[in-house]
N, C-alpha and C positions, 0 to 999 in steps of 0.2 A: 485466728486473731492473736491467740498468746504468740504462735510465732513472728510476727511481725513485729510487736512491742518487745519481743526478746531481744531481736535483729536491728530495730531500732535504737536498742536501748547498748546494743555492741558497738552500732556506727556512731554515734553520739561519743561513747565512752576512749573511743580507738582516732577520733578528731583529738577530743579534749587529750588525749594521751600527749599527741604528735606537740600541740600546741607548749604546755608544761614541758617536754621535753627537750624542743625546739629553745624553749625562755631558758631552762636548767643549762643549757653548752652555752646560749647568751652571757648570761651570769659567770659563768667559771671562764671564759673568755676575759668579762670586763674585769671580772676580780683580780687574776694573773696579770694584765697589760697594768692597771693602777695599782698593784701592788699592796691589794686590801683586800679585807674581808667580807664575804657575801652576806654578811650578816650588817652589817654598814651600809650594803646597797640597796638592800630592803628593810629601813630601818620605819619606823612607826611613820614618819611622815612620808615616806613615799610608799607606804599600804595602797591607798589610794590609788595613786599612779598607775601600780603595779597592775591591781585589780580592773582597771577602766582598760589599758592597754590588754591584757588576755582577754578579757570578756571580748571584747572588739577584736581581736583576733582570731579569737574562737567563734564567732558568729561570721564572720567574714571566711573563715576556712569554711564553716558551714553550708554557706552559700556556695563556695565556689565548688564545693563538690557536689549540691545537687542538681547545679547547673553542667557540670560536666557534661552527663548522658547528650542535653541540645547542643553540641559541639559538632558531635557526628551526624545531625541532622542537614541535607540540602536545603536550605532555606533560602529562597531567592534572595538578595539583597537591594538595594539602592538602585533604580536605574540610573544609565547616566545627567547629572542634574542641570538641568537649563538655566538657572541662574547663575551656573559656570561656577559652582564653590569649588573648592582645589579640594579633591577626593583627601579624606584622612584612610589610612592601613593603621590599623591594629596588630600589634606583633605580641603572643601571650609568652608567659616563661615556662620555665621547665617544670614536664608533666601536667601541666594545663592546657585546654587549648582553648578556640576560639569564642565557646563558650562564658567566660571567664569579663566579656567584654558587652555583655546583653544589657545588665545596668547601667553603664555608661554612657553605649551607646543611648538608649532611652532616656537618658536624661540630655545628652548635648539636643538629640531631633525634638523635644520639647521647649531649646532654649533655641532652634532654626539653624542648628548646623544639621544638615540631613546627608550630606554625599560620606557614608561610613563605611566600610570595609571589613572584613577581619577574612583571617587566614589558619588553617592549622599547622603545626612546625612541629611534627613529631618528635619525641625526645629520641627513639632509637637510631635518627640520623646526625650524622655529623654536621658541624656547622655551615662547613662549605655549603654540602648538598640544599641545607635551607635557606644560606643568604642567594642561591641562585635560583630557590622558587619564588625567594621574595622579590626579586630582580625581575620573575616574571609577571607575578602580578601586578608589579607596578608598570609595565610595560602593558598591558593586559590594561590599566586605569587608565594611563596618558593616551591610548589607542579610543577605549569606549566614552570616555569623558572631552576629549578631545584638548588635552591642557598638556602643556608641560612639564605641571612637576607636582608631586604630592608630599602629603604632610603622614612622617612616620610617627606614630605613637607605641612607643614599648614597655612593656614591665617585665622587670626580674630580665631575664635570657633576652626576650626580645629587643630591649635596649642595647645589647652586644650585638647581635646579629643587626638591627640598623645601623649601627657603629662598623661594620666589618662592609656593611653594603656601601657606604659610601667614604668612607675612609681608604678604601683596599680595591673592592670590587666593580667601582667605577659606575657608582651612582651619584658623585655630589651633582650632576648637573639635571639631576632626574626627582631631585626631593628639595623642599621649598623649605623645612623645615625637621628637626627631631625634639621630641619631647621624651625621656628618659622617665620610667620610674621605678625606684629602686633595684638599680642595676647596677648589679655588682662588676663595677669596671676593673678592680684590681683580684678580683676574685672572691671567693668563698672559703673559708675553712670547713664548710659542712658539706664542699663539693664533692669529696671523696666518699662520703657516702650514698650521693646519689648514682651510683654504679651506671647510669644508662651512657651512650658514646657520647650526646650531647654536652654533659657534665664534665667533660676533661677541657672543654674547652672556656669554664670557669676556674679550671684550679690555681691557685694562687702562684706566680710567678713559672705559669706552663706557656711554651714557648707561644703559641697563640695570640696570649694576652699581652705580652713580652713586645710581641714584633707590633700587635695593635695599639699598644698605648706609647711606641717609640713615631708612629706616622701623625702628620700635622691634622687637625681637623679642619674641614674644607668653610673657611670665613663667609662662602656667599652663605652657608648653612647654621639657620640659629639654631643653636640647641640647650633644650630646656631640661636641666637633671634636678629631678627631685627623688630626696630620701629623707628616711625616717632615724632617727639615733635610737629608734627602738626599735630596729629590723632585726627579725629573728633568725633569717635565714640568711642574710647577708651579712655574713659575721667575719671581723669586726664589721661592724656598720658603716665606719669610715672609707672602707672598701667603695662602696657607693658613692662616692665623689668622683669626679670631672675634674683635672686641673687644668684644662683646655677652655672651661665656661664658667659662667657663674653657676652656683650650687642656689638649693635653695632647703635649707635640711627644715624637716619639721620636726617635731616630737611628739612620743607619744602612740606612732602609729605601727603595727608591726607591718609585716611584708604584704601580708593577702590585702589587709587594711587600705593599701595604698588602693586597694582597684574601685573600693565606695565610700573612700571618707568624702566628704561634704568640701574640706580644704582643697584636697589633691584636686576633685572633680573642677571648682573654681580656677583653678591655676590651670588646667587644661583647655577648660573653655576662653578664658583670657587668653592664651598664647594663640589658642588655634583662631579665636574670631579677630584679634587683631594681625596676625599672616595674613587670613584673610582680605580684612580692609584694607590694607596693604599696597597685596594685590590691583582689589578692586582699583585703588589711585594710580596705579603704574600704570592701567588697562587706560582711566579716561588719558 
């Protein structure tokens, strides 16, 4: 029994680590770019702030790690849905996987969106390798679903990898719609430390992201990017903008934050049930 509360009390402390440490390159990032002192940007009135933002980060990383392990579970999914909803794919980011999308998914099939997806994208493959599994899945959807086109939803990585599927890899006639979050489009400064092969294809001005953010993005396709100006791992934060779409930045929220805030969840279920309706009017 003491061993577990020791073990417990290492995984707790080695989250909250990543978390502060993650905020501390945030911080000497924003202090450098404005040309001021850290001690000004956590000054008495944004204690608060400060506090509400890690706490929620730090619970949100919590979660998503003890969700990990059901990632690797075969869990049957969705059969294909007779009321003909347009399948959503879940696309998770680097070093997460499908896991990562269980809350979400549970709250949209509460609110009647039930045709949901998810996929793993391991991080020791390259990106190619997984915008062509994701290419099959969604092939694999339009097949069992019997629809035309599906609705990509991505966080962090996974919003690149549906940006390289349909920008590049000759999906825009295959997806209805993209919803972004907190996807570092222009890159990451904290990419270099994620050593895995996936991670080169976030590095800031690496030829990848160079050749993807020079191609037009496909107009019959909306796409919905939302970020946080308090993302921790998308650093700068501005990095996470779109100048291809409207932004939608919030604040307040860090990276993992974005996959159970209450706002984010809203703007997702908005974008996807109105595609939806859409649809359904094109269909009578």
């Amino acid at each position: 029994m003491m061993t577990l509360v020791y073990i417990l009390k290492i995984f707790l402390l080695i989250v909250l680590t990543f978390v502060l440490l993650s905020y501390t390159i945030f911080l000497y990032e924003k202090a450098n770019r404005d040309n001021t002192q850290i001690k000004q940007l956590i000054s008495v009135a944004n204690l608060w702030l400060a506090f509400r933002v890690l706490l929620q980060e730090y619970i949100s990383l919590l979660i998503t790690v003890i969700l990990w392990p059901f990632g690797f579970l075969n869990l049957t999914e969705a059969p294909p849905d007779e009321e003909q909803q347009t399948p959503v794919l879940f696309l998770h980011g680097l070093f997460l996987n499908k896991a990562c999308w269980l809350v979400m998914k549970l709250r949209l099939k509460l609110q009647g969106v039930t045709n949901l997806h998810t996929i793993n994208l391991p991080a020791t493959r390259d990106i190619e390798t997984l915008t062509e599994k994701v290419a099959l899945k969604v092939d694999s959807l339009r097949h069992s679903c019997k629809c035309e086109k599906v609705h990509l939803v991505g966080h962090s990585m996974g919003g690149i990898i549906a940006r390289n599927y349909v920008q590049i890899r000759g999906g825009a006639d295959k997806v209805d719609q993209c919803i972004a979050l907190g996807s570092p489009h222009a890159g990451s400064k904290l990419a270099p430390f994620a050593v895995m092969k996936l991670s080169e294809a976030v590095m800031p001005g690496c030829d990848f992201l160079t050749n993807l953010n020079q191609k037009p993005f496909p107009k019959k396709i909306h796409l919905t990017n939302i970020y946080s100006k308090h993302d921790n791992l998308v650093i700068p934060f501005d990095s996470a903008t779109f100048d291809k779409t409207t932004n939608i930045e919030l604040s307040g929220k860090g990276h993992n934050t974005l996959l159970y805030d209450n706002s984010v969840f809203n703007l997702v279920l908005t974008a996807i049930k109105k595609a939806n309706d859409g649809n359904n009017s094109d269909q009578q």
